[in-house]
N, CA, C and O of each residue as an XYZ file, in Angstrom:
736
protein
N     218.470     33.207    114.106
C     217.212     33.702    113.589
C     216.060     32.764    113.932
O     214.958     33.298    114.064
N     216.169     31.169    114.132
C     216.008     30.623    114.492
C     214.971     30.031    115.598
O     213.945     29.351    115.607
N     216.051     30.852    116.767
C     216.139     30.566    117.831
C     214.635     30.322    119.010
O     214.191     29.437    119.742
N     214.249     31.879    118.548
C     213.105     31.725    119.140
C     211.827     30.973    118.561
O     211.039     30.367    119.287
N     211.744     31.039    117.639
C     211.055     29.720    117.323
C     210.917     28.630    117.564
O     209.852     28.028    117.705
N     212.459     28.052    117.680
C     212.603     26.886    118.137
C     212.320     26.823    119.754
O     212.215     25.662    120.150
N     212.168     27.861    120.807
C     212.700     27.775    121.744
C     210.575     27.813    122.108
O     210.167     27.417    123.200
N     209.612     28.308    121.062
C     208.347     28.405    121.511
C     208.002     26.904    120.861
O     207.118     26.526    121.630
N     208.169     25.954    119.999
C     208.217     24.608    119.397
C     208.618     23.775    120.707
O     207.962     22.765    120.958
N     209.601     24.132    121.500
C     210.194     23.628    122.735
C     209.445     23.820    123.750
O     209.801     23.230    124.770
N     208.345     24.571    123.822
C     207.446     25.068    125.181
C     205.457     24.426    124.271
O     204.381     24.835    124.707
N     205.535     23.885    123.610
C     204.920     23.381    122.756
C     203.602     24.646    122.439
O     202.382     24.481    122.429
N     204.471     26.001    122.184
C     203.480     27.235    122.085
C     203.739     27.312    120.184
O     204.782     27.657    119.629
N     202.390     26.860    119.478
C     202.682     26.264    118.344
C     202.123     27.672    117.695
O     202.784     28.248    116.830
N     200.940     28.157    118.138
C     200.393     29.735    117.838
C     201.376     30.424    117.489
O     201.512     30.813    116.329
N     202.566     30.793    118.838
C     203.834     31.695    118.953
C     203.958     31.654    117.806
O     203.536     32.390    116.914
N     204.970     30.156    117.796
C     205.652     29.808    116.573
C     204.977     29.941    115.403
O     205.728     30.598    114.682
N     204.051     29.705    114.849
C     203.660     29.953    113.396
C     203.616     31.221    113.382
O     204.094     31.686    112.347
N     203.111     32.226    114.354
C     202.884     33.351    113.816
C     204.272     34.114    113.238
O     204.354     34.902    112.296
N     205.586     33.490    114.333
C     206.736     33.726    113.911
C     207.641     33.452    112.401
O     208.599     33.977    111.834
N     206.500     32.058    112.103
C     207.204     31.731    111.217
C     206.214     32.175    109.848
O     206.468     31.783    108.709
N     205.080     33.037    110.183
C     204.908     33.485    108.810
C     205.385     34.466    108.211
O     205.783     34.625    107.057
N     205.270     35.498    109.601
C     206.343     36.863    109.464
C     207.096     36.586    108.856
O     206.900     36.754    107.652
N     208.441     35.983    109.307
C     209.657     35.452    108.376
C     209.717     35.007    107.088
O     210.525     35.374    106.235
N     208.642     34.028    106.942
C     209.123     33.459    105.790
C     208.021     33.337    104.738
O     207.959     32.374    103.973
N     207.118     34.397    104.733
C     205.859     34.132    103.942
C     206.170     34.814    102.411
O     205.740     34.401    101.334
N     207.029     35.952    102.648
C     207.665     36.001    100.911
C     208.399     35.273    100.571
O     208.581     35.221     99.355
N     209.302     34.219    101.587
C     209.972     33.799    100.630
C     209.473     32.405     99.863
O     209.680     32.092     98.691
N     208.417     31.328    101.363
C     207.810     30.760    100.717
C     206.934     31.232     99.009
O     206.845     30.498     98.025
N     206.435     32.570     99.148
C     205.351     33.052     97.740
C     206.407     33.105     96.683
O     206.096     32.784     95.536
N     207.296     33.379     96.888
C     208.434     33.928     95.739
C     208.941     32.072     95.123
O     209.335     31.752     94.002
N     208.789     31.450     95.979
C     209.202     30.161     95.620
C     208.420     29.304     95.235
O     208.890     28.322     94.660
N     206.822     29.429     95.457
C     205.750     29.711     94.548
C     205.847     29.750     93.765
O     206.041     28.814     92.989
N     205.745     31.126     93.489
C     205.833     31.591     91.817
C     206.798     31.430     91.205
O     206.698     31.480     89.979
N     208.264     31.145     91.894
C     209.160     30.382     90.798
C     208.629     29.179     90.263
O     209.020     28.773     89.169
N     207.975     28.712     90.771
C     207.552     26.677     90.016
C     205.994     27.223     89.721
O     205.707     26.661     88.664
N     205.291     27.719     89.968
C     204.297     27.842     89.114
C     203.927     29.038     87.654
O     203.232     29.018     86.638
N     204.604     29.712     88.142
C     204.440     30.935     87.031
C     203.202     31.863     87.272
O     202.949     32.689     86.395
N     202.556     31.809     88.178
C     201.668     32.040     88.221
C     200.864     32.932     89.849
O     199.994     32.465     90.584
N     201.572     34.291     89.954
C     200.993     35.067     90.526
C     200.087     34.553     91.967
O     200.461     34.292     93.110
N     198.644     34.548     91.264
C     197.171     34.423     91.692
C     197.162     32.749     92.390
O     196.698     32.441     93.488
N     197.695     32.005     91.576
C     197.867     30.495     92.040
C     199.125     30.581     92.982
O     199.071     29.615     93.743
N     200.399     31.463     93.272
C     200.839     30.780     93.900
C     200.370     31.573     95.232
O     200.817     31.087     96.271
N     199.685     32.518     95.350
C     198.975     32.776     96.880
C     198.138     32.205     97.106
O     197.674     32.351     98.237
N     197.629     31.466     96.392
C     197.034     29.949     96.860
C     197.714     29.053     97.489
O     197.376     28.831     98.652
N     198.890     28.263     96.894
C     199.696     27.779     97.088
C     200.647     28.080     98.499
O     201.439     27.480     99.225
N     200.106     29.224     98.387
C     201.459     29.991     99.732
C     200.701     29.522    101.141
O     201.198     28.807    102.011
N     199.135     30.214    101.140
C     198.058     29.766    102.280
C     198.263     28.136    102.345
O     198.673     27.577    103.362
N     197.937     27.471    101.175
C     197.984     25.925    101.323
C     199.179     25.499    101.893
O     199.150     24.569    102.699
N     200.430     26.147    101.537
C     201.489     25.603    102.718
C     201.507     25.876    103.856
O     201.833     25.091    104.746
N     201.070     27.335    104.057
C     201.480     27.035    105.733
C     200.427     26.829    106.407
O     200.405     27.335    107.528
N     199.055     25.917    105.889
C     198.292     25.295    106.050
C     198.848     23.912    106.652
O     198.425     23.434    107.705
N     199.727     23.400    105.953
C     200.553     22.122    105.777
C     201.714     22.702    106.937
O     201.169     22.351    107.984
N     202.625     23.189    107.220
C     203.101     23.639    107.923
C     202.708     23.721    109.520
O     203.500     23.260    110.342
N     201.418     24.341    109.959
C     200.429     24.690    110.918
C     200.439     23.560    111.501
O     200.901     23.455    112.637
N     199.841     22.333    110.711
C     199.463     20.771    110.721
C     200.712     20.248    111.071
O     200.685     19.504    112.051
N     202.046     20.472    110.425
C     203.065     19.913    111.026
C     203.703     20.371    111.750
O     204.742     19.716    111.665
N     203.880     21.340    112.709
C     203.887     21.967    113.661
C     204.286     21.132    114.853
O     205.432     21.332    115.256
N     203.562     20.235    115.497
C     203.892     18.989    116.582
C     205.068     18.269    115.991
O     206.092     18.088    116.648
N     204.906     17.792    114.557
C     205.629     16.873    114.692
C     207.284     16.972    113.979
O     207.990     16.085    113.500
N     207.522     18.477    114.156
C     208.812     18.985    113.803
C     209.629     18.596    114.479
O     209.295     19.018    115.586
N     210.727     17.926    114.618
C     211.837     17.868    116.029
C     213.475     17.950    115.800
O     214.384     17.508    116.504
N     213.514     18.727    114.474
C     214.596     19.827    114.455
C     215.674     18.819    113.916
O     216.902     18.891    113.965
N     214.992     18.027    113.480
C     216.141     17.252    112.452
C     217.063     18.188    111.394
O     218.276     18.357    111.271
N     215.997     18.656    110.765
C     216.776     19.971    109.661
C     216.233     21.102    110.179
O     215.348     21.003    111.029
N     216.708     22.410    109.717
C     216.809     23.569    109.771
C     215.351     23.681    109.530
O     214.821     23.058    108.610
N     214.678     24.463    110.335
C     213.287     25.092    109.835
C     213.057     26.034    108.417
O     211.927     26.247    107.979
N     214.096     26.477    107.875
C     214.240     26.620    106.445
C     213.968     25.802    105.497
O     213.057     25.903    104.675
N     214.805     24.923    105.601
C     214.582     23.469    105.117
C     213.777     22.884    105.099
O     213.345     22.438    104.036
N     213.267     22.649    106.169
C     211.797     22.165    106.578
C     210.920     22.269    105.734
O     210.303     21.442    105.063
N     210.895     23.757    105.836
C     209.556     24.610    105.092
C     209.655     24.669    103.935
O     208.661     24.829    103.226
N     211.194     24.527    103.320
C     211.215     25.007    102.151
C     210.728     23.119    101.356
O     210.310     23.046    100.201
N     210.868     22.100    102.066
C     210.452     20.867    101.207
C     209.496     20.868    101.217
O     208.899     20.840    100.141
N     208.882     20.896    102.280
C     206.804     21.137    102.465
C     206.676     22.106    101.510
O     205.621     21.832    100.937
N     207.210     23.209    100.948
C     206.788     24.493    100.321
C     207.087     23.634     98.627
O     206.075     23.556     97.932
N     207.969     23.232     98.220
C     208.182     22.261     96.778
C     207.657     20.857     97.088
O     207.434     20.065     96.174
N     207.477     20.574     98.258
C     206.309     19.521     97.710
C     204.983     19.639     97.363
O     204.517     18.981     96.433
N     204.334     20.399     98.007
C     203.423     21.172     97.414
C     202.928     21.725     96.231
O     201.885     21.498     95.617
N     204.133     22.718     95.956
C     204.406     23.139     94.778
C     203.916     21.568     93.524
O     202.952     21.404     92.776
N     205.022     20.785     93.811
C     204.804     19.838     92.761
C     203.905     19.347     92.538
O     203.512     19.252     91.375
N     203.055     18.709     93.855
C     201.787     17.908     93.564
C     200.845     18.665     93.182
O     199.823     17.994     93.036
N     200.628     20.201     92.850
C     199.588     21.044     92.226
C     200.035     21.052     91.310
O     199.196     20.791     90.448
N     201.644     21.331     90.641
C     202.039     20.926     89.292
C     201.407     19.512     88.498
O     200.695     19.742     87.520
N     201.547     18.630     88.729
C     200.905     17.437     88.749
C     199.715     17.222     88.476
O     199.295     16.626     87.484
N     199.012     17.763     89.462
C     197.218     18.043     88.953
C     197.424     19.037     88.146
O     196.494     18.955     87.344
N     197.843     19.614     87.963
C     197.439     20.745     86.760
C     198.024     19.798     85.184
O     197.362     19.609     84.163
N     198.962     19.501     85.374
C     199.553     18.734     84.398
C     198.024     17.876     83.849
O     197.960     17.574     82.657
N     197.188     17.625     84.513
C     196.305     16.415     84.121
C     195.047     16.867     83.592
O     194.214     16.313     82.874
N     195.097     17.801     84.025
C     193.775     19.312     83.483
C     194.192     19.980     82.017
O     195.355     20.233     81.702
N     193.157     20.192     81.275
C     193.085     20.834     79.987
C     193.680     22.243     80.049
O     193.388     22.801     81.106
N     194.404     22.953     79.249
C     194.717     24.291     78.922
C     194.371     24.873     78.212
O     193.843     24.298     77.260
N     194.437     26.406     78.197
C     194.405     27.311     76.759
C     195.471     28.220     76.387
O     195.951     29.144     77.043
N     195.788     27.769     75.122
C     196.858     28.169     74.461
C     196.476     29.515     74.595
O     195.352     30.013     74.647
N     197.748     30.095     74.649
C     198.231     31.786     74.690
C     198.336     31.767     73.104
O     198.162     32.931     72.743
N     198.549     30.932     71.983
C     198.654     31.450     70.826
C     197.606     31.641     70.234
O     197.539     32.029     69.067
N     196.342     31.313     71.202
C     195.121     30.354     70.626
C     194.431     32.207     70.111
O     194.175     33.067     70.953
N     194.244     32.440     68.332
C     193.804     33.618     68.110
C     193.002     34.485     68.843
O     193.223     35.696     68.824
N     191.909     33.896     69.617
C     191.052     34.283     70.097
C     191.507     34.955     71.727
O     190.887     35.829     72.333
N     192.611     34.335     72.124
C     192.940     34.676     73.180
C     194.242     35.706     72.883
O     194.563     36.612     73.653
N     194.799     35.453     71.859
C     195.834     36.942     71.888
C     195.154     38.182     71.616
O     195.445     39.355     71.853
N     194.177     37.625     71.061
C     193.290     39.164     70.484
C     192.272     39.876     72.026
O     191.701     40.966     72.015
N     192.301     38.783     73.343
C     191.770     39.422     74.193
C     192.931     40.109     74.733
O     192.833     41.197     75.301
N     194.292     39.343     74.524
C     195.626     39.853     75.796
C     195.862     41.362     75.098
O     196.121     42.416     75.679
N     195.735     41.186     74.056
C     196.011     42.402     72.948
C     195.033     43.993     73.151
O     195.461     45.143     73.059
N     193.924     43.623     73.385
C     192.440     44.667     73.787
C     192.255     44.446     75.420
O     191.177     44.673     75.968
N     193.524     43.938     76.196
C     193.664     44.180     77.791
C     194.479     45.124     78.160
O     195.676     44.954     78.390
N     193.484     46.850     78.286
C     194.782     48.125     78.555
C     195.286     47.592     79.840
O     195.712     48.656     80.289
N     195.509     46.855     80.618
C     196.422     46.665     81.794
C     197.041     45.948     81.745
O     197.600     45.486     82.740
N     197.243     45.473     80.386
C     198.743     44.704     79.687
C     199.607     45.195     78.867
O     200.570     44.636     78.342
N     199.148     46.516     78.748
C     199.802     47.297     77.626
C     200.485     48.615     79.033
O     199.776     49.393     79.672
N     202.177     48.439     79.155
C     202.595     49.568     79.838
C     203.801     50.131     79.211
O     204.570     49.579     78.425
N     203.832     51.219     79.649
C     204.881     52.109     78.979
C     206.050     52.740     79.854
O     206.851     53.647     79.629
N     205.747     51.580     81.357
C     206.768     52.660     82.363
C     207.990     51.150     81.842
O     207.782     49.937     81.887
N     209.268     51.962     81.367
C     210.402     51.101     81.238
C     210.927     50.088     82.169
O     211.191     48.908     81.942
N     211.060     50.968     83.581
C     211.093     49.690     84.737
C     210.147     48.639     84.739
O     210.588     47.494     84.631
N     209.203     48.774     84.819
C     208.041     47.263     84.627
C     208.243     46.342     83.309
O     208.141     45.116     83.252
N     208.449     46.939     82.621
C     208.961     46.321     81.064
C     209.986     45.594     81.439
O     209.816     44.384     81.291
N     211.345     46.043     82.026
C     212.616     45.264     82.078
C     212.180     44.198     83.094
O     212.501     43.017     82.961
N     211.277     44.754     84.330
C     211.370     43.361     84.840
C     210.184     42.510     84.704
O     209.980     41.491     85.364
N     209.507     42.943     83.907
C     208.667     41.278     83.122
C     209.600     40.699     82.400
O     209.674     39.470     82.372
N     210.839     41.843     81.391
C     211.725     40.166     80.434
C     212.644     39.989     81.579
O     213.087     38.901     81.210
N     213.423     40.278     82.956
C     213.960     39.168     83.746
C     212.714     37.879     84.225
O     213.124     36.720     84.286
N     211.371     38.142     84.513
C     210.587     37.457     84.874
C     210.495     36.167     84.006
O     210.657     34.966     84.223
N     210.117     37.040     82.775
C     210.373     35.976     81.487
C     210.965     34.996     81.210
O     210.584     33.826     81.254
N     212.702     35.758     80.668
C     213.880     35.376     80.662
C     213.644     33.897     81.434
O     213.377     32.800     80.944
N     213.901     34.402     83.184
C     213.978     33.011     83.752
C     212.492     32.398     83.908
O     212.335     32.049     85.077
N     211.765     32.241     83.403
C     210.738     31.668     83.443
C     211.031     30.667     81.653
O     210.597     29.804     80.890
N     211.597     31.204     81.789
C     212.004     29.896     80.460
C     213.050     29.228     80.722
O     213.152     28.173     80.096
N     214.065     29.544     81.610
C     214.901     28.204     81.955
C     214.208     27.335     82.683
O     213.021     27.423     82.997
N     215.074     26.372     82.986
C     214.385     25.119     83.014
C     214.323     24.829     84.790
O     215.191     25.013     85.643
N     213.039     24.351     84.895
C     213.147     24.330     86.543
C     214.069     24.356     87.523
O     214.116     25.038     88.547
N     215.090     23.206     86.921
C     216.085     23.035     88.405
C     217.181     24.254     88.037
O     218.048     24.507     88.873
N     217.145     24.804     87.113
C     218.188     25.861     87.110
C     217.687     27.247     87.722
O     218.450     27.975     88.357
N     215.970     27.648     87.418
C     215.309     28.426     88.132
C     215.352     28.112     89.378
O     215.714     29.010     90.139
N     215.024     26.845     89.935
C     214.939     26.753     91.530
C     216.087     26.912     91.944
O     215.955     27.414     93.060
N     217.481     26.750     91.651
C     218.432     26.986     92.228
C     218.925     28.829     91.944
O     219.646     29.393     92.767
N     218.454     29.488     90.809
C     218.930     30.579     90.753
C     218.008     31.565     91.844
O     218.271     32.646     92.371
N     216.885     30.722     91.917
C     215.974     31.492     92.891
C     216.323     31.339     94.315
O     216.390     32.446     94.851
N     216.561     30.396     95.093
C     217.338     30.081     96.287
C     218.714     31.483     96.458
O     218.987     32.452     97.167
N     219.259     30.683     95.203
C     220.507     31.272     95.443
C     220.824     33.015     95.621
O     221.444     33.553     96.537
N     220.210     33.632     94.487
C     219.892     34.742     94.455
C     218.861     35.764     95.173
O     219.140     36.894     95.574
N     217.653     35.136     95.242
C     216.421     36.202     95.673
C     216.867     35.804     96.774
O     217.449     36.569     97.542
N     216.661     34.501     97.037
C     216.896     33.913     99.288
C     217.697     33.941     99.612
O     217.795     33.688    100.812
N     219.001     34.282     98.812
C     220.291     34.511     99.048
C     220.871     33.790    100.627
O     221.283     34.306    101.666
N     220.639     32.218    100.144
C     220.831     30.718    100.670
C     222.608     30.743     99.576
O     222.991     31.112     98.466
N     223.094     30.176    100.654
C     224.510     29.547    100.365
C     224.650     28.889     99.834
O     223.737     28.093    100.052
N     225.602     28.323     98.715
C     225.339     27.449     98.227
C     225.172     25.920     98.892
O     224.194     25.262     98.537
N     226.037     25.398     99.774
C     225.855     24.614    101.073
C     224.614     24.614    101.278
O     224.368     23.420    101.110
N     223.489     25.178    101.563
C     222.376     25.762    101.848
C     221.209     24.993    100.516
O     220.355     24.122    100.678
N     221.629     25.759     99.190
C     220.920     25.077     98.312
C     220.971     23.597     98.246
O     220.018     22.893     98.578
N     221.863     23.237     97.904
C     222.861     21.936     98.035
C     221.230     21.088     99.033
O     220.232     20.541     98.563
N     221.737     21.404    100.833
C     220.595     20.403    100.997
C     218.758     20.675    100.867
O     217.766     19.961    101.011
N     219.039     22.267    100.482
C     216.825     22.336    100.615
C     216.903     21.102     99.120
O     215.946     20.328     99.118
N     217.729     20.940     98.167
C     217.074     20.291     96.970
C     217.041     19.108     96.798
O     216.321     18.343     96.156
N     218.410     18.956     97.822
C     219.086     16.967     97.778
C     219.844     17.040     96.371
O     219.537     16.346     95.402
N     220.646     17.771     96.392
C     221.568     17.260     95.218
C     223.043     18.164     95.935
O     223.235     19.019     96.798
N     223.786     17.424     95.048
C     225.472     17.885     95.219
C     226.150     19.257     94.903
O     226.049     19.962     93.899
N     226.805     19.416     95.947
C     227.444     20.809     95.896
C     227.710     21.384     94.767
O     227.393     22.482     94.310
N     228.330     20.516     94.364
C     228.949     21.238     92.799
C     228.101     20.858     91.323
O     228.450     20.970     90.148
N     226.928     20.397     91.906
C     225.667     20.193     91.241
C     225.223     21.734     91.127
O     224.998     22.438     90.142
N     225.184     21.976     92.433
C     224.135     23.400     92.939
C     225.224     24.634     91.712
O     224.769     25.515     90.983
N     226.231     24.355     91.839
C     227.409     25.219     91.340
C     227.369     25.374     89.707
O     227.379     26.407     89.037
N     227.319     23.936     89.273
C     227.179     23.733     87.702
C     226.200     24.156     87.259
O     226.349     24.613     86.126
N     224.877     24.233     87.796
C     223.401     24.582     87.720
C     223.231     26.068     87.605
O     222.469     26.486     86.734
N     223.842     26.892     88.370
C     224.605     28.845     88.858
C     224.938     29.029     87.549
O     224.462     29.791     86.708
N     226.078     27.992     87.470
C     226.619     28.341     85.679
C     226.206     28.196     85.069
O     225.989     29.333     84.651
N     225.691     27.473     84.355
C     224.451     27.085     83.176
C     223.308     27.718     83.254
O     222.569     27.471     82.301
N     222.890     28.438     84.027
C     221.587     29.298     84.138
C     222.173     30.493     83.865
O     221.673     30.925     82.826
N     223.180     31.404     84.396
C     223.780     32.420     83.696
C     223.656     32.445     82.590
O     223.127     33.344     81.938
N     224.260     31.180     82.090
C     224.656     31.365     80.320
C     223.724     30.993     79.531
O     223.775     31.245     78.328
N     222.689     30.308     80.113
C     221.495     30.569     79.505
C     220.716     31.615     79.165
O     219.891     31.679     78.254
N     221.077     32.556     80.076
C     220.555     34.190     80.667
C     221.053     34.870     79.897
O     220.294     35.648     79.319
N     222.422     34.904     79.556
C     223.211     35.244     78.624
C     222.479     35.439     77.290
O     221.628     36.264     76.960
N     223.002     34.539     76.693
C     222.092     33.839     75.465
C     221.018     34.972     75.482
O     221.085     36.078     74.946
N     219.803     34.317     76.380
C     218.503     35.103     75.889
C     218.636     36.663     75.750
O     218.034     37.121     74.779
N     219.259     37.496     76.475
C     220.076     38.937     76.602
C     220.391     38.950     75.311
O     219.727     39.834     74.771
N     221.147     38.348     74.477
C     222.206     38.360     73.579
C     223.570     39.003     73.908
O     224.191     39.678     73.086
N     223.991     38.754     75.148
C     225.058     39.130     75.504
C     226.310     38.035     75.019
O     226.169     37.068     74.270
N     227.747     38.564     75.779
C     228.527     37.255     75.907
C     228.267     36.686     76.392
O     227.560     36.902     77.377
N     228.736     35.382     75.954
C     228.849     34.010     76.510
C     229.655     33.437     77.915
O     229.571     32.465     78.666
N     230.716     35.009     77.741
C     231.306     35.011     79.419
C     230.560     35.053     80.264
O     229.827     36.018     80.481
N     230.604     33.583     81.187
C     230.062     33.903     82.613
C     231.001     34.035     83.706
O     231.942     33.254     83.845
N     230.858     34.635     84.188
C     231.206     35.120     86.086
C     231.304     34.310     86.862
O     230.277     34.847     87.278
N     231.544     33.323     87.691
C     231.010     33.114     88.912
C     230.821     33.694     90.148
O     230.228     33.079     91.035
């Protein structure tokens, strides 16, 4: 899948290649986005700002890791250091009266089609586990990356990536109120 990419990176046609590589991978970079930010509108910010960063590193790729890989650390490093600044910036509480009473009198928050309902509480759901169990259920599942695969975009151990699968299930569980049986 690769291949030709690598093979226009090799003819130093860097245009080719990005254009190749946004096609490919521009949902999955956004989707991995919005897993670490929560946030829609910010992470198509976030998405342009990477392959901004990407574009720029372009020359100096030379195929050490997988262009997946690649992209996907530039894409969470990113991610983090806007986490970071935001971390340092003031917020407003969602409990804050004044603001439930606007979310509350917003008709385009109020829906009644059942499918959109179920998947805001999966959105939810995992938007309350805890990062490294989201980033790995998100790899694993939406990018449907191997576990081998997860293992090196994160830098942690195989059966790290594995224990992490399990414990996010049964976290999932839980919030469902289902059993406590998980699957692998």
């Amino acid at each position: 899948m690769e291949d030709d990419i690598r093979q226009c990176l090799a003819a130093r046609e860097y245009r080719a290649a990005f254009e190749l590589l946004v096609d490919r991978f521009q949902n999955k970079v956004f989707r991995l986005a919005l897993s670490m930010v929560h946030n829609e509108t910010w992470a198509q910010d976030l998405t342009q700002d990477i392959f901004m960063r990407i574009w720029k590193g372009l020359p100096g790729y030379h195929g050490g890791a997988s262009l997946s890989t690649w992209m996907y650390t530039i894409s969470r490093n990113a991610c983090l250091t806007e986490l970071k600044k935001q971390a340092a910036r003031p917020t407003v509480s969602l409990a804050d009266p004044e603001v439930e009473e606007a979310l509350d009198s917003t008709p385009g928050l109020q829906t009644t089609d059942r499918a959109a309902g179920a998947e805001m509480d999966v959105q939810t759901m995992l938007d309350r586990l805890p990062a490294k169990y989201r980033q790995v259920l998100t790899l694993f599942y939406l990018e449907q990356k191997s576990y081998e695969q997860v293992a090196a975009m994160l830098g942690i151990p195989l059966g790290t990536v594995k224990t992490f699968i399990y414990r996010a299930k049964k976290e999932l569980l839980k919030m469902s109120g289902r059993s406590e049986h998980v699957y692998a």
